[in-house]
N, C-alpha and C positions, 0 to 999 in steps of 0.2 A: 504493500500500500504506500510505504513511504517513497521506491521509487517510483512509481504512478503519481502522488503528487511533485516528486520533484518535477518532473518532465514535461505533466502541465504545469507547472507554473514555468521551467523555463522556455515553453512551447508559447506561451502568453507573453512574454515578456520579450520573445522575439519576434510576435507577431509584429508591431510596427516598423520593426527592418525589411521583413519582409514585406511589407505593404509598400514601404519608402521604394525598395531596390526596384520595384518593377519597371522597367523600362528606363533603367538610369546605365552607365556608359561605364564599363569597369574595363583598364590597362593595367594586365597582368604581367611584370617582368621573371624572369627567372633564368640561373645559367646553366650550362650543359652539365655543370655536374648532378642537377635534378633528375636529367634523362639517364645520367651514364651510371648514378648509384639506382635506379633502380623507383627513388622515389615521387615520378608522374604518377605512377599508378595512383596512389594514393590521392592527388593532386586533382586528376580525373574524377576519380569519384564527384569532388567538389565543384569542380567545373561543370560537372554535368548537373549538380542541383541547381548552381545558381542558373544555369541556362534554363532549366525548368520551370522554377521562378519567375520569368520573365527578363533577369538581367543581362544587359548584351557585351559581350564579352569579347576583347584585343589581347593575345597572346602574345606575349615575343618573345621567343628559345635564346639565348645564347650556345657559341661553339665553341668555347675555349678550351677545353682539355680535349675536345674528338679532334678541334687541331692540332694542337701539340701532340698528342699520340701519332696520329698522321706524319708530323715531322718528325717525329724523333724513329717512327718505323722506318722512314728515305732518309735517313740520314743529313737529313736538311738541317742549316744552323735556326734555329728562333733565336730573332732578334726583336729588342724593343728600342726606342727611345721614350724617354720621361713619359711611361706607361704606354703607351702607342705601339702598336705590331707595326713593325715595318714588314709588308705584305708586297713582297717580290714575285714575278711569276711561281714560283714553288709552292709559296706559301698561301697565295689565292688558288691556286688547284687543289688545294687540303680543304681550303676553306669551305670551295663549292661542295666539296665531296660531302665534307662534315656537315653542310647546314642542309644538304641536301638529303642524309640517310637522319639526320636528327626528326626534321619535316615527317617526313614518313614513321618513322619512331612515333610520333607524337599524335601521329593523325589516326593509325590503327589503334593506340590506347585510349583513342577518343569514341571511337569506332564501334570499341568493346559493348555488347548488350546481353552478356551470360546470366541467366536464371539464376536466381538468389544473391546476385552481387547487385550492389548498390548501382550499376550502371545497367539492371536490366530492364527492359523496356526502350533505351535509350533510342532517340533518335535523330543524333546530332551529325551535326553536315560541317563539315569545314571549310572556309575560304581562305588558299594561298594564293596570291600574284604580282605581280611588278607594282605593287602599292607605292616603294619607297624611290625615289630620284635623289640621287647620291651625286656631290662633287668632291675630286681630290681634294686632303689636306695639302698637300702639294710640299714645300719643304719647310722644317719646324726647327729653328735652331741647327740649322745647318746640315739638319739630317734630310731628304727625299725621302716620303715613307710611301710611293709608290703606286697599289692599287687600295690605301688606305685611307678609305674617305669620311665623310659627314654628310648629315641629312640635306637634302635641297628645300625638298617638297615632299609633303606627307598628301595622297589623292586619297583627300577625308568625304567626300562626295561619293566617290567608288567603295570607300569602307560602308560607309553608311547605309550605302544599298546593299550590302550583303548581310549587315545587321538587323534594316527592316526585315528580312527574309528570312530572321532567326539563325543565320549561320554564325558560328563561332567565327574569328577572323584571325588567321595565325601567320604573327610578321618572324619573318629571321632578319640575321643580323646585317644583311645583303642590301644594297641598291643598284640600280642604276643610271646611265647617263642618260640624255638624248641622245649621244654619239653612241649608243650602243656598249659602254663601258661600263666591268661590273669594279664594285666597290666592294672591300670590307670595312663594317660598321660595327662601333659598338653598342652593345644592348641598350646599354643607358641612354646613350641618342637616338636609338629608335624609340623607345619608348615614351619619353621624355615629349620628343618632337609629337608622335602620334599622340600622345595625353593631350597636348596642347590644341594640336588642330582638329581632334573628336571633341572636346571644351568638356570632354571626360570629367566625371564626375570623382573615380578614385584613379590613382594610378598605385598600384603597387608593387612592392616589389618583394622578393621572394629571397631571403642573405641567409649566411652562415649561422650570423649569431640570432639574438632574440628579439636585438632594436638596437638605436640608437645608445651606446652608453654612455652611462653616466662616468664624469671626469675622478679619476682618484680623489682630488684634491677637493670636488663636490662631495664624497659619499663622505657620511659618518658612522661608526660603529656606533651601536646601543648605549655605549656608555660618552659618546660625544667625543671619543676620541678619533683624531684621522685612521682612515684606515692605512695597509699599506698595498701596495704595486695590487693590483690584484689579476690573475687572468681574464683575457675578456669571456671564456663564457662565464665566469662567477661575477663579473660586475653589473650592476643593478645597471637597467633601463632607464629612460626616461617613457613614460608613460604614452603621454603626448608635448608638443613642441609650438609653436608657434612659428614663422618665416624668422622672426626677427630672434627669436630665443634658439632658431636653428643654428642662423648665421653663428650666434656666439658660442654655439658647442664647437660651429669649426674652427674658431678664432683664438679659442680658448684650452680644448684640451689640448690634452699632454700627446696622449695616442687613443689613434682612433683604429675600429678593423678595417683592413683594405678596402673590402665592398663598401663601408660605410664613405671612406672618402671620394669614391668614385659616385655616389648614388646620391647622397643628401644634398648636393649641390644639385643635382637634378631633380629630387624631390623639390626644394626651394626653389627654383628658376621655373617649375611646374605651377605649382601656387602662386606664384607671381605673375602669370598670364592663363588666369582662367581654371585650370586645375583646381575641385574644390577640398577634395584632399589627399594627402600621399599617405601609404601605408607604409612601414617596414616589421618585414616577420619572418620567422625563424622558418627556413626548409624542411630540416630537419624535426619539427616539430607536427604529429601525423592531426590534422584537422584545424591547423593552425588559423589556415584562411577564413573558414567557420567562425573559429570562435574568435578570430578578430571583427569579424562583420557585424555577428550577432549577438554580442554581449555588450554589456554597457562599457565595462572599462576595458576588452581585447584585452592581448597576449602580447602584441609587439608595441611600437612608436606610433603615434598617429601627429601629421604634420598638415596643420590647414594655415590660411592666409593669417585666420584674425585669432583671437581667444575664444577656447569653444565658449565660456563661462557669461553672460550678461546678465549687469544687474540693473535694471530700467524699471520705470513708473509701469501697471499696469495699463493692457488696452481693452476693451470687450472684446477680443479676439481670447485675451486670456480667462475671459469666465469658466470656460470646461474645464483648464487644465487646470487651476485656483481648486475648482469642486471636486478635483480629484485626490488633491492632497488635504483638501477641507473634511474631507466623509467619514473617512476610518477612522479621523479621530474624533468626531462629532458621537461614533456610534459608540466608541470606545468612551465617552462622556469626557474626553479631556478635553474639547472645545463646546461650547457654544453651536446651536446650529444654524446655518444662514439659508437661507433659500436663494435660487439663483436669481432670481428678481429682486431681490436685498441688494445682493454680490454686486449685479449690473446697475442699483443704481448707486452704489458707495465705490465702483472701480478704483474710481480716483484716485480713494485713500490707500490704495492697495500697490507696493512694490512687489515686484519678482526675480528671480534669479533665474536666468534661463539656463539650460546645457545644451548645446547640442540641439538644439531646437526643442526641448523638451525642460518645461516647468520644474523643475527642482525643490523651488520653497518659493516661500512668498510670506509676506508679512503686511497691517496697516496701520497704518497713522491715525486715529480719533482726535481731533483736536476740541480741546475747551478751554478758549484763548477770555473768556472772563475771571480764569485762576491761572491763565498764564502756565497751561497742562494741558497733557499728552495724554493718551492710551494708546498701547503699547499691544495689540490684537493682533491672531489670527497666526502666531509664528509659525509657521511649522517648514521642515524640512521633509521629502519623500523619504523612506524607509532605505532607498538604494543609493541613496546621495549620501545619506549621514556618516559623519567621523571627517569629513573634509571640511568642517569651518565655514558652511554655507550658512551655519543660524548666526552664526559671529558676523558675519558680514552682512546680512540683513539687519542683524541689530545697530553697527554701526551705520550703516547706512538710511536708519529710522532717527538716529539720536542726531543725525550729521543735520537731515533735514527739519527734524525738532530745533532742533537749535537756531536753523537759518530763518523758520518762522518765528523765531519770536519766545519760545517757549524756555522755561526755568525750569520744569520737571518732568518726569516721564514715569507713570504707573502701568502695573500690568498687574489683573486678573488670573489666577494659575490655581490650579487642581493637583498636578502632577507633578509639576518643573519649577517647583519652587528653588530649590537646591543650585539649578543652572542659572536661575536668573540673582542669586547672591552670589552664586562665583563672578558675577561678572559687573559688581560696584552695585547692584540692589538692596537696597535696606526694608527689613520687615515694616508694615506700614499696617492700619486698620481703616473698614469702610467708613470710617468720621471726617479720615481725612481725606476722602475722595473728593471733585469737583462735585459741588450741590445738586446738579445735576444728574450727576452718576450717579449720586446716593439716592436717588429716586430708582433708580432701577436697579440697583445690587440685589440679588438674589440671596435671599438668605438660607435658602433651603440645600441651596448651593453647598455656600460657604467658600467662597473661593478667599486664597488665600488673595493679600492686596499688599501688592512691594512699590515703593517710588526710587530714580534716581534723580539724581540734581543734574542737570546739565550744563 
C-alpha cells in the first residue's frame, strides 16, 4: 500500500510537467562514449517516453572515442591544438566512418519495440540529413586545423517539419559547405547552434559527472570548516545556476571537469539568445533525464536566463494557486478560511513567491493605519518548498513594505507557529492590545495566540 501511495503521489506531482512538456522543443547533447559503453539503451527507453508525451525531440551523438579508436587502429597520429582536432584527410575518413556507424547504432536502438520492454509498442521514426552548413575554422594561432569547422547555418524550418510529423531529429557532429565540403564539428556547436535556432525550450546535455560543481573553496564541511581538494565525483553540485552566477563559476573556480568547460559556456551563450533553459546530468546515472525533468529539485545543474525564484505583489491570475497553498491548512484549522471571492477581492494585500512558474508561498498585508499597524496573515509556504527560507523572505519582504507604509508594528494571529514567529524578533502580545478594530473580530473560541513586532 505504501508503495501504491508513493507512486500516486509522485505520478500527481509530475502530472504538471507532463502537461507543460507537451509540445515544447527539447536538445538533447551526449558523446560517443554513451553509444560505445553500452548506455543508449537505457537512454532510449527515455526518449521514447518523452516522445510519447508529446515532446519533440533534437538528438546530437558525439564521435570522439569511435574516432580515436579508428586512428589509433591506422596508425594515424591524433592531433589537437588548444582543444580542437586538427582533422586532416585521415582523420575526417575516421570521422565519416565513426559518425556514420554511431547514426545507425543509435537509430536501431531507437527502433527497438520488444514485448515487455519499456520500448514496446514503440513507434518512433527518425530524421537524419544535411540539416547542418558548416564553415572552416581555417587557421587558429598558427595552426590550419583543416577539415575542422563550425556551424554556419542550422535549416531550423526543415527540423521543424520533421518535428511536426512527430519524428525524432538526430544531428551528428558533421556539416556541410555549399561547395560541397564536409566538416568536422563539435557536439557542443551543434547543439548549442541548433538550441538557438529551434528557440528550444531545454537544451541538455548529457556529462560525466553529476552537474556543474561546486568550487572547493565554496563547499563547507558540517562543522564550517573548508573542506579539502576533493575528487570531482564527490564534490557537491550546484543545484541550479543563473547566466550570471554561471559566468562566475567559470571565472572563479579552481578546476573544473573537462566537459564542464567545454559545455557551460555553451549552456550560457544558449540562455542568452532565447534558450529557456540548459540542463547538465550525469550519463552515467540510469533515469537521470526523468528524474531531472520531473521532479521539483532534478538530479543534475539547471541553468536559465533569470532566477527561477520571484517574489512580486499578487495578481488575480494568482487566486488558484494562493487557494492551493491556503486549503490544507485551513482544513488542518491552522488558518483561517477564505473563500475565493474574499481572496479576489483582498489580492492586493497578498505577496507571492513564485518558483519556476509555480506559487511557492505567499503571504498578506492587513493594514490599520488608525494605530499605525499591520497584520501579518495568510503565511504559508507549500509542503515541497519548505527548509529553503521562503517564509523568511516573505516575512521580510511584509515588514520591508510595512515599514514603507507608514506603519510602527506588525501582529500576527497563530494557532500553531507561534515558536517561528518569536525566533524571528516576535514578542508574546494579548487581544487588548490588538487595533480596536481587530478586537471586534478576534475569535475567542479560537484562541489564537496574538504576537506584535516593532518595526
Amino acid at each position: 500500500m505504501k508503495d501504491t501511495a508513493d507512486f500516486v503521489h509522485w505520478f500527481r506531482s509530475a502530472a504538471p510537467y507532463i502537461h507543460g512538456f507537451r509540445g515544447k522543443t527539447f536538445v538533447i547533447a551526449f558523446g560517443g562514449e554513451l553509444v560505445a559503453d553500452g548506455g543508449f539503451v537505457q537512454l532510449a527507453h527515455d526518449v521514447n517516453l518523452l516522445n510519447s508525451l508529446g515532446v519533440r525531440l533534437v538528438l546530437i551523438h558525439g564521435v570522439r572515442p569511435q574516432v580515436e579508436a579508428r586512428l589509433t587502429e591506422n596508425g594515424t597520429a591524433i592531433r589537437y591544438a588548444n582543444g580542437l582536432r586538427v582533422t586532416d584527410d585521415a582523420a575526417l575518413a575516421c570521422v565519416k566512418e565513426a559518425a556514420g556507424t554511431v547514426r545507425v547504432e543509435i537509430e536501431a536502438l531507437l527502433s527497438l519495440g520488444l514485448a515487455n520492454t519499456p520500448m514496446a509498442g514503440a513507434d518512433i521514426r527518425v530524421a537524419s540529413g544535411n540539416f547542418v552548413t558548416a564553415q572552416p575554422l581555417g587557421v587558429r594561432d598558427g595552426v590550419d586545423l583543416l577539415h575542422t569547422g563550425e556551424v554556419r547555418k542550422i535549416d531550423a524550418a526543415a527540423i521543424r517539419r520533421r518535428l511536426d510529423q512527430h519524428d525524432i531529429v538526430l544531428l551528428s557532429p558533421i556539416g556541410y559547405s555549399p561547395t560541397g565540403e564536409i566538416f568536422n564539428l563539435s557536439l557542443e556547436d551543434v547543439a548549442t547552434q541548433a538550441a538557438v535556432e529551434l528557440a528550444a525550450d531545454k537544451l541538455i546535455f548529457l556529462i560525466d559527472t553529476e552537474g556543474v560543481p561546486q568550487d572547493d573553496a565554496d563547499a563547507e564541511s558540517p562543522k564550517g570548516l573548508a573542506r579539502p581538494h576533493l575528487p570531482d565525483a564527490e564534490r557537491a553540485v550546484h543545484n541550479a545556476l543563473t547566466v550570471n552566477e554561471a559566468r562566475q563559476v567559470l571565472e572563479k573556480a579552481h578546476t573544473l571537469p573537462e566537459d564542464i568547460t567545454y559545455y557551460l559556456p555553451c549552456a550560457i551563450a544558449a540562455c542568452t539568445q532565447g534558450v529557456k533553459r540548459a540542463h547538465f546530468i550525469s550519463r552515467h546515472r540510469d533515469g537521470a533525464l526523468l528524474s531531472e525533468l520531473f521532479t521539483r529539485d532534478g538530479v543534475g545543474t539547471l541553468i536559465t536566463p533569470a532566477p527561477l525564484e520571484t517574489l512580486r505583489p499578487a495578481t488575480i491570475d494568482d487566486v488558484g494557486g494562493i487557494l492551493g497553498l491556503l486549503e490544507p491548512l485551513e482544513r488542518e484549522g491552522i488558518l483561517v478560511r477564505r473563500s475565493r471571492e474574499l481572496l479576489e477581492m483582498e489580492i492586493e494585500r497578498f505577496l507571492v513567491l513564485e518558483s519556476d512558474g509555480v506559487i511557492a508561498g505567499c503571504a498578506a498585508l492587513y493594514p490599520f493605519p488608525e494605530e499605525q499597524a499591520a497584520e501579518l496573515a495568510c503565511l504559508a509556504v507549500s509542503r515541497e518548498f519548505r527548509g529553503r527560507g521562503f517564509g523568511d523572505r516573505l516575512l521580510a519582504e511584509a515588514e520591508k513594505n510595512g515599514k514603507k507604509a507608514g506603519f510602527e508594528r506588525l501582529f500576527v494571529l497563530t494557532t500553531r507557529t507561534e515558536h517561528w514567529f518569536e525566533e524571528r524578533g516576535f514578542i508574546d502580545s494579548s487581544p487588548d492590545h490588538l487595533p480596536k478594530r481587530k478586537q471586534t473580530l478576534y475569535n475567542y473560541k479560537r484562541k489564537s495566540k496574538v504576537l506584535q513586532k516593532t518595526l
